[in-house]
C-alpha positions, -999 to 999 in steps of 0.1 A, spaced: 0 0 0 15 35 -13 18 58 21 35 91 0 26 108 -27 55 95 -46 45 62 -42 12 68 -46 18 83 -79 39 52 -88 14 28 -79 -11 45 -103 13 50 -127 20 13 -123 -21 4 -130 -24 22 -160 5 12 -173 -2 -24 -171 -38 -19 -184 -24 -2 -209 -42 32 -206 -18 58 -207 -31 63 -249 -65 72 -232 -49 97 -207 -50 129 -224 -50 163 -199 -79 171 -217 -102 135 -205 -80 131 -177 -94 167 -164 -128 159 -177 -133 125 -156 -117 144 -126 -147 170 -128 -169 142 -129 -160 120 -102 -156 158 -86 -196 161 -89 -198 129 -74 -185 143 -42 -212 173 -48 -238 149 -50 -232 136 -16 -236 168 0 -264 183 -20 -296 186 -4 -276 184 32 -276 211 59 -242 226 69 -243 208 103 -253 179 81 -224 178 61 -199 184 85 -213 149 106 -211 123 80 -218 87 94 -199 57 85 -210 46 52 -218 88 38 -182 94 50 -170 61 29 -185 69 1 -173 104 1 -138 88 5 -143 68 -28 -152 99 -49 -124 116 -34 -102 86 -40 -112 91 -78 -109 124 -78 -74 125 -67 -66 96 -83 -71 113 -117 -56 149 -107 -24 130 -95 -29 119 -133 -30 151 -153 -3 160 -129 20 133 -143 9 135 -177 16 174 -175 46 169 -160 38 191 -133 54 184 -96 21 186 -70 38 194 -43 59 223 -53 24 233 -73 10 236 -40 35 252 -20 41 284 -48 -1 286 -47 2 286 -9 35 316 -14 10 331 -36 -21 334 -14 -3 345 17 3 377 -4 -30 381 -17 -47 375 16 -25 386 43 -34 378 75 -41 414 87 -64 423 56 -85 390 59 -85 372 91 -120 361 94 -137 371 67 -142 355 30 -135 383 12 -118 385 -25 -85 397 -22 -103 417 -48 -127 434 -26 -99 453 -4 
């Protein structure tokens, strides 16, 4: 079982490559079945209160774990086939959104960085 995102990635890598599946894995279907399985995850939570959705029980909270098994699954996938390393993705967006939102202009409210 993969327990870092490098081996995670490797281990899907691995399944699609013995399935052979990598000719179906454009960015363009890859991103397409991740907004899918992405709606699945909406779908869950649609017609639920907020205090609802932030108690799943057992199976609601396995389920969502699925979809967002899929989902991830298939951005860790347009990640590879783009070539693009997740984690240092992530940690310029991060750089990024400390400037736009800095802590004394937006603690506590959900403002657009926009809006001030």
């Amino acid at each position: 079982m993969a327990d870092s995102l490098d081996a995670l990635r490797n281990r899907v890598n691995s399944f699609v490559t013995e399935r052979d599946w990598a000719q179906f894995h454009s960015p363009k279907n890859l991103a397409m079945a991740m907004i899918v399985e992405a709606g699945e995850v909406v779908e869950h939570f649609q017609w639920m209160t907020e205090q609802e959705s932030r108690n799943l029980d057992t199976e609601a909270k396995a389920q969502v774990g699925q979809e967002l098994s899929d989902t991830f699954v298939y951005l860790l996938r347009i990640a590879e086939v783009c070539g693009i390393d997740l984690i240092e993705a992530a940690n310029k967006k991060i750089d990024l959104n400390a400037k736009k939102y800095p802590v004394e202009k937006c603690k506590g409210s959900n403002a657009k960085y926009t809006q001030y």
